[in-house]
C-alpha positions as CSV (number, residue, x, y, z in Angstrom):
1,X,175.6,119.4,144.0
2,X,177.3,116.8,142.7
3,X,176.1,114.0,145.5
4,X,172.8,115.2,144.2
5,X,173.8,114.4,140.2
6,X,174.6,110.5,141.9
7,X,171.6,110.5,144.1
8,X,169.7,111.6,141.0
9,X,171.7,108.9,138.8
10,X,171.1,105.9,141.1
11,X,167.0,107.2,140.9
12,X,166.9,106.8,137.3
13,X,168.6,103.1,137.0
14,X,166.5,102.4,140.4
15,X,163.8,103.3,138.1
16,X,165.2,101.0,134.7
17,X,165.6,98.3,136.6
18,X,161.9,97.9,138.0
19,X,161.5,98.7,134.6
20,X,162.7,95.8,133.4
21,X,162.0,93.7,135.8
22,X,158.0,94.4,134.9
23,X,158.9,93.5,131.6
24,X,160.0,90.5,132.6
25,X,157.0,89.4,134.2
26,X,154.9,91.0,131.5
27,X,156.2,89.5,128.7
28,X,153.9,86.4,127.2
29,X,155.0,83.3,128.6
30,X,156.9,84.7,131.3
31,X,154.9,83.3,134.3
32,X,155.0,79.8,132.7
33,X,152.3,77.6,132.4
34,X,150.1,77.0,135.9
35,X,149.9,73.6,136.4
36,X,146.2,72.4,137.7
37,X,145.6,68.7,139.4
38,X,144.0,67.2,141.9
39,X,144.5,64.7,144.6
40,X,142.0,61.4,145.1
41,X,140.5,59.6,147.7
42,X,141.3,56.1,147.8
43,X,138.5,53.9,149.9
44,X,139.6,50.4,150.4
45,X,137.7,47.7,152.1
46,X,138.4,44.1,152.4
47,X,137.5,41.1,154.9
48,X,140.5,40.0,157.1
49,X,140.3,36.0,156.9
50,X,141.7,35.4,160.4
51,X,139.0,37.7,162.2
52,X,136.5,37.8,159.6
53,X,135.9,41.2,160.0
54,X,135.8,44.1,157.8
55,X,138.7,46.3,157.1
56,X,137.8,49.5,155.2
57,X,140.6,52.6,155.3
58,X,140.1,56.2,153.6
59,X,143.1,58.3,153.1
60,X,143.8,61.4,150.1
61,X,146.9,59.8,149.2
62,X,146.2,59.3,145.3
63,X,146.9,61.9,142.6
64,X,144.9,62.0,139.1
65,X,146.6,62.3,136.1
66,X,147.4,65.1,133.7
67,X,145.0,63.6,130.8
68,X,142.3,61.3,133.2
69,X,138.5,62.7,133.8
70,X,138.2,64.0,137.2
71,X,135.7,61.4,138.3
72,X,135.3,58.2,140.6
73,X,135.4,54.6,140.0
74,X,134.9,51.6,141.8
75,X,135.9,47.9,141.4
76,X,137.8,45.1,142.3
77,X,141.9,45.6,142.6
78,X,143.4,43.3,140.1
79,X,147.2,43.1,139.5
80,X,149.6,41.2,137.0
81,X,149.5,37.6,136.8
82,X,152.7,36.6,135.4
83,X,155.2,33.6,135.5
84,X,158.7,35.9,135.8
85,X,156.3,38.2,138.5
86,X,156.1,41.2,136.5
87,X,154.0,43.9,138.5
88,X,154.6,46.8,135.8
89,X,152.1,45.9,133.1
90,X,154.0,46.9,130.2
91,X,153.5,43.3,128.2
92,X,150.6,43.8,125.5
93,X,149.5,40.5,126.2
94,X,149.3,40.9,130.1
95,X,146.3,38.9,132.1
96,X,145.6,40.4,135.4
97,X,144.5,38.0,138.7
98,X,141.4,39.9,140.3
99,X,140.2,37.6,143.5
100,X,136.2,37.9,143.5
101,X,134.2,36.9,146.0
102,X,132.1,33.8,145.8
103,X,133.8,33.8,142.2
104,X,131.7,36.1,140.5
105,X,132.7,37.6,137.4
106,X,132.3,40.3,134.7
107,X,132.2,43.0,138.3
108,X,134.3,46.0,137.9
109,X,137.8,46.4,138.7
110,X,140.5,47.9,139.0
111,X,144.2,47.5,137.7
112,X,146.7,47.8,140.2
113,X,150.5,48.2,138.5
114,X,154.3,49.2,139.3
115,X,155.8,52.1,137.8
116,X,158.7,51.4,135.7
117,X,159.5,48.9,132.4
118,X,157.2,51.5,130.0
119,X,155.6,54.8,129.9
120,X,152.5,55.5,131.9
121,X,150.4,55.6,128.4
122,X,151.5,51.6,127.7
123,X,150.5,50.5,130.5
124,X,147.0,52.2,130.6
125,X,146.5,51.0,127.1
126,X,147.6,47.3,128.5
127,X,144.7,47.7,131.4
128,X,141.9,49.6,129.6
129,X,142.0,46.6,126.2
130,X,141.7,44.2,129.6
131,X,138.2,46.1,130.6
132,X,139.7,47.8,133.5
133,X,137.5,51.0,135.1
134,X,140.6,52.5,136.4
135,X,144.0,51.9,136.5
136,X,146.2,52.3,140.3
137,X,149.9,53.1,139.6
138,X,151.8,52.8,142.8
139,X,155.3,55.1,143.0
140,X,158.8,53.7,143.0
141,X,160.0,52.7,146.7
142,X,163.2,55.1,146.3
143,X,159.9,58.2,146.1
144,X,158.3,56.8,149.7
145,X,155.1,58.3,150.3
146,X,155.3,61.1,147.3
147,X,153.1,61.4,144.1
148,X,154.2,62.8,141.0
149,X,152.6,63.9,137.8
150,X,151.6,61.3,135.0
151,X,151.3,62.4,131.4
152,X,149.7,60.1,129.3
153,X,148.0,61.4,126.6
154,X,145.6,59.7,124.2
155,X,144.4,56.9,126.6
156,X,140.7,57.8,126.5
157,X,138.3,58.3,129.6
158,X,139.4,55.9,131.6
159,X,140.1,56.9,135.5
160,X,144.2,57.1,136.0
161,X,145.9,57.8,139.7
162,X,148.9,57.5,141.7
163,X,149.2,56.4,145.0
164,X,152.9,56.1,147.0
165,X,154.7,52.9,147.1
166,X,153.5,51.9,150.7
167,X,150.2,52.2,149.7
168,X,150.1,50.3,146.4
169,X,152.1,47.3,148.4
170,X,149.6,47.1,150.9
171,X,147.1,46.6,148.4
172,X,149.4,44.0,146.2
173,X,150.5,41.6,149.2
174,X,146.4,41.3,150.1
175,X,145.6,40.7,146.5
176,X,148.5,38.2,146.0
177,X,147.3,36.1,148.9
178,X,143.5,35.9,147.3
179,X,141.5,38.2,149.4
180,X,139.2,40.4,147.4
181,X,139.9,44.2,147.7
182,X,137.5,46.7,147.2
183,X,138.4,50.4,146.2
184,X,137.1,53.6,145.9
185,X,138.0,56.5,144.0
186,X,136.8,59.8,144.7
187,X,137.9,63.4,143.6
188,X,139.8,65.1,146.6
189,X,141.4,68.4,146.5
190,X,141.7,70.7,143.4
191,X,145.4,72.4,143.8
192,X,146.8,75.2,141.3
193,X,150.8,75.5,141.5
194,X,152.3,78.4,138.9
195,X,155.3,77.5,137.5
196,X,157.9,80.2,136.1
197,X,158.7,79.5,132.4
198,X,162.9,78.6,131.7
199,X,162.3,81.6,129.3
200,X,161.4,84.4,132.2
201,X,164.0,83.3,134.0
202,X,166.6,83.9,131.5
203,X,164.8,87.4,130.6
204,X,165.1,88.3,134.0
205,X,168.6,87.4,134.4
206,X,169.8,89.2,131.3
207,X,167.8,92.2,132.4
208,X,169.0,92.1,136.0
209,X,172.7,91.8,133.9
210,X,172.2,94.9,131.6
211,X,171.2,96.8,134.7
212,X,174.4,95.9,136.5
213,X,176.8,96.9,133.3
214,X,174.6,100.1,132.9
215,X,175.3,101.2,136.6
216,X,178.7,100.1,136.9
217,X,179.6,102.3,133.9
218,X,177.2,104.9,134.8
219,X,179.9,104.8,137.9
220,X,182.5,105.2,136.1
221,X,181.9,108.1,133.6
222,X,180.5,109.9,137.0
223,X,184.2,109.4,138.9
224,X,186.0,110.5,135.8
225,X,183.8,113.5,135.2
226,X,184.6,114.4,138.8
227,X,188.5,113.9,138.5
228,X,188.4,115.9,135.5
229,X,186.2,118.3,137.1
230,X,188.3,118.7,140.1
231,X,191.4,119.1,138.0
232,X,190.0,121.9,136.0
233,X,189.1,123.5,139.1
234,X,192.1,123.5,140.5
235,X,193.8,124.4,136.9
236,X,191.5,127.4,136.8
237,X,192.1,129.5,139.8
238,X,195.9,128.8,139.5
239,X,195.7,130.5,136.1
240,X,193.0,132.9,137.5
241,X,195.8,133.7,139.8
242,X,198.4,134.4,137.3
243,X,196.3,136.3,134.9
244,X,195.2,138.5,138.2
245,X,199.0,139.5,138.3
246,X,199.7,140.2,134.8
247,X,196.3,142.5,134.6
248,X,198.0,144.2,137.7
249,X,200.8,145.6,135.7
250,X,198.4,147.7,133.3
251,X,198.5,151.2,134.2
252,X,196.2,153.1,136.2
253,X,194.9,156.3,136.9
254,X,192.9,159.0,139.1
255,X,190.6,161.2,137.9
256,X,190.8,164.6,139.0
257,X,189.3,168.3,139.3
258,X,190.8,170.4,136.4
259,X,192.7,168.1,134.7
260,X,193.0,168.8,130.7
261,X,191.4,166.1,128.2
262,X,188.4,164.8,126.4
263,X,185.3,166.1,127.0
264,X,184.1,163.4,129.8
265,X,180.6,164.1,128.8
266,X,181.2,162.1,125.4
267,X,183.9,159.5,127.0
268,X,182.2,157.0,129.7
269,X,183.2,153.4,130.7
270,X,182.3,150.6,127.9
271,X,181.5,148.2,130.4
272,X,179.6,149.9,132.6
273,X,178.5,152.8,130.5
274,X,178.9,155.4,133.1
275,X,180.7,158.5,132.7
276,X,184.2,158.7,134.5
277,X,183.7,160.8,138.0
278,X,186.6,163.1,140.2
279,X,188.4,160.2,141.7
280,X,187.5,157.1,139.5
281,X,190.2,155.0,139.3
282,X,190.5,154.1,135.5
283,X,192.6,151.6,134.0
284,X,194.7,152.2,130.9
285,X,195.1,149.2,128.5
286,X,198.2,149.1,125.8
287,X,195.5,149.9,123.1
288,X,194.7,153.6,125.0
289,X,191.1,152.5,125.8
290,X,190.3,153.3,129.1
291,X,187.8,152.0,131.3
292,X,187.1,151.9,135.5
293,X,188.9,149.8,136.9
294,X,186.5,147.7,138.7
295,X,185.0,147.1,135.7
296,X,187.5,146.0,133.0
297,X,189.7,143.8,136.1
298,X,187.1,141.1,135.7
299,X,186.1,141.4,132.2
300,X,190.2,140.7,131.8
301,X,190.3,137.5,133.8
302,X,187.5,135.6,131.7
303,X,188.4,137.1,128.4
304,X,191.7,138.8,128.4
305,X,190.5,141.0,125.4
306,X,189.6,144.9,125.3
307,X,186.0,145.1,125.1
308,X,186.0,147.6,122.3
309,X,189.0,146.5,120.1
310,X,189.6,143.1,121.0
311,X,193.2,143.0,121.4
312,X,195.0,140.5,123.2
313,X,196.1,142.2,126.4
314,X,197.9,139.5,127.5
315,X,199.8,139.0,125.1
316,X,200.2,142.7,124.5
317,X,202.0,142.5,127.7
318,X,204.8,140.2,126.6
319,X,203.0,136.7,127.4
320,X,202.1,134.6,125.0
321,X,199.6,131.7,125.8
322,X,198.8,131.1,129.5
323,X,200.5,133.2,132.0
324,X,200.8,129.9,134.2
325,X,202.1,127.7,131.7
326,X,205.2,130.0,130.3
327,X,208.0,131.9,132.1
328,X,207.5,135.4,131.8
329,X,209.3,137.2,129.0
330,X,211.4,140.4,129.1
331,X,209.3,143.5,129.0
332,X,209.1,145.0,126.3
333,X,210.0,148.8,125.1
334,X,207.0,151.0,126.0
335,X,205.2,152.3,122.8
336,X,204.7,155.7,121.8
337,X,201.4,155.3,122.7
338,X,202.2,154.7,126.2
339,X,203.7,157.8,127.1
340,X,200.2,158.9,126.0
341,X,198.4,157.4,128.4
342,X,200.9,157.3,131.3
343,X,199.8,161.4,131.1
344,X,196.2,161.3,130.3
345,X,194.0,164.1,131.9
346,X,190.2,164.4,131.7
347,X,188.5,167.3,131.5
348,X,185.9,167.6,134.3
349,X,183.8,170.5,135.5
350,X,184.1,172.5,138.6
351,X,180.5,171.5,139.9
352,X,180.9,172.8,143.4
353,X,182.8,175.9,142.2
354,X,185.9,175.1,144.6
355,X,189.8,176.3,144.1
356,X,191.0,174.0,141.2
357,X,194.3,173.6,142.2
358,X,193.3,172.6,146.0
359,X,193.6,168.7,145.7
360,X,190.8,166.7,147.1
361,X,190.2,165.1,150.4
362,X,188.2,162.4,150.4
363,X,189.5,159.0,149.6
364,X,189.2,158.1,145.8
365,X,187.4,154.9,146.6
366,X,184.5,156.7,148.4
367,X,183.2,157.6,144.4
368,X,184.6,154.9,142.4
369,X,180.9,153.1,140.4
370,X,179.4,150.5,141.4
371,X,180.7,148.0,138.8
372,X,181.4,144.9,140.6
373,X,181.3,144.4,144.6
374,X,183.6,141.7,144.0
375,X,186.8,143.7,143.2
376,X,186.2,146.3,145.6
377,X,188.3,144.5,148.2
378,X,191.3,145.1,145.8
379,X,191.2,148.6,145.2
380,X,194.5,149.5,146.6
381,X,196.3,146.5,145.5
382,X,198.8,146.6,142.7
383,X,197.7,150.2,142.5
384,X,199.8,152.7,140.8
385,X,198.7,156.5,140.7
386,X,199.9,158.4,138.0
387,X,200.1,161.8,138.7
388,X,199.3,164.6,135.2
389,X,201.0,167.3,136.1
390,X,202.6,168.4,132.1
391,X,201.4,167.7,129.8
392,X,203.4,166.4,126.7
393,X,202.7,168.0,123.3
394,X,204.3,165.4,121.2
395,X,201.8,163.2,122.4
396,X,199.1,165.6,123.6
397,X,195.0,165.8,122.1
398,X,192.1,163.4,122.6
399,X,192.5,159.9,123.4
400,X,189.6,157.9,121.9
């Protein structure tokens, strides 16, 4: 019984925890923001000088950025033109060397500049007031051939990307020797990646830690329940045990044919309410009520009180709070009363009209009622039969 309590236990915190744990993920903001971008398709094409032939490559290696229009461009690649070779673009009053040719001018271009020096927004803002169509940022060498994110907010319509570094100095070291590079930028690959919020993660922590404290002493109070439990237990039947032997000092008796006494059609058993039989074994408690034996034995070990007066039998006895947790004290001098009902007799009638002095034959417990199965097993123990033969007439009459 008890492993099922536990089994039962770890069911219901089985059951908190998912509990939480959909809370968690329910709660607004806790599966973070998903973050949508999508790749471009860079398209250069340029004339080699030594072979004079054309040289065109196509690769998804670009990245737009968080706040550019999803759209292509085309131009020229231009990149910084400064004395002190300053590829990031960040001055405001940067001019930008774009190799045409046949030296044509006012086509389309594109800037081409170094991340680093300024935010991505400056140097957007440099290139687009410099009539750029699009502006190629190339990633720090310590990055290789990764892209990252760019936010730069508030920098209009024109077309932002990012390629990787080895593709951006491919690009630079043909533009810085003059020969005119073409590109292309097209819209590759949309890609959605979810991100989970700081704030989930801390909820599901915390919730993951509640759980843990709420099991642990769950654990707890369960163990000391049982400890207490088991030391009750064990408490219990060894005063069970004592009481059993104090009960079995109360006097008893056997009813018999002829004997003198109360009318046995008024007197009957409290606890069972059945009328005492030839050969009931009754049992005679220090107030003078009498009941089967059978019956008030058990009664006596959970309550150790007459049913019908509720004295203390117990203590009646000579003991005085538990039988197992004091030494027994001297018996005490028998009261009047218990000369009374050491030599009780019953009246019972003759119903089979047989000698009444001839004692019976069969075995007293073959009639005793059917009180409690459980006690039947202890019929003869601590069993004392007290023979009526006088009767005493300073204590004679009714007992009630």
């Amino acid at each position: 019984m008890a492993w099922r309590r536990r089994e039962a236990g770890v069911g219901a915190h089985g059951v908190l925890a998912l509990a939480l744990l959909a809370l968690a993920l329910c709660v607004p903001g806790a599966r973070g923001r998903a973050l949508e971008w999508f790749s471009a398709v860079v398209n250069i094409e340029y004339v080699d000088p030594q072979t004079n032939l054309t040289v065109w490559s196509v690769s998804e290696s670009g990245r737009f950025g968080d706040s550019s229009p999803k759209e292509g461009a085309h131009g020229l690649v231009g990149v910084p033109w400064a004395p002190g070779g300053d590829l990031e673009g960040c001055a405001p009053d940067t001019r930008f060397f774009v190799p045409e040719p046949g030296g044509r001018g006012a086509a389309p271009w594109v800037a081409l500049v170094a991340r680093g020096g300024c935010t991505f927004k400056d140097k957007v803002l440099v290139a687009a007031r410099r009539n750029a169509s699009a502006v190629v940022l190339y990633n720090e060498e310590r990055y290789g051939n990764i892209t990252l994110p760019m936010s730069h907010a508030g920098t209009g319509n024109i077309v932002v990307i990012m390629i990787s570094y080895p593709k951006g100095r491919e690009i630079l070291e043909l533009v810085q020797k003059g020969i005119p590079v073409t590109m292309t930028i097209g819209v590759g690959t949309r890609h959605v990646q979810e991100f989970i919020s700081g704030q989930s993660v801390v909820f599901v922590a915390i919730a993951f830690i509640t759980m843990m404290i709420i099991s642990l002493a769950w654990l707890i109070f369960y163990y000391i329940q049982r400890f207490l439990y088991t030391g009750s237990q064990i408490g219990s039947q060894s005063h069970r045990k004592e009481t059993k032997k104090v009960i079995g000092q109360l006097l008893l008796h056997t009813v018999k044919h002829g004997e003198k006494g109360i009318d046995v059609d008024a007197e009957n058993c409290a606890v069972c309410i059945e009328n005492f039989k030839v050969k009931d074994i009754i049992r005679i408690l220090p107030c003078k009520h009498i009941f089967h034996r059978i019956c008030i034995d058990p009664w006596l070990l959970d309550h150790r009180t007459c049913p019908m007066c509720k004295l203390d039998v117990i203590k009646a006895l000579g003991y005085w709070g538990e039988p197992g947790d004091v030494q027994e004290m001297p018996a005490p001098e028998s009261p009047p009363g218990r000369d009374l009902a050491a030599n009780l007799s019953l009246t019972l009638p003759d119903d089979d009209g047989s000698d009444e002095s001839s004692p019976p034959s069969a075995s007293p417990a073959e009639s005793e009622p059917q009180c409690d199965p459980s006690f039947k097993g202890d019929a003869g123990e601590n069993t004392a039969l007290l023979e009526a033969g006088r009767s005493d007439s300073r204590h004679g009459g009714p007992i009630s």
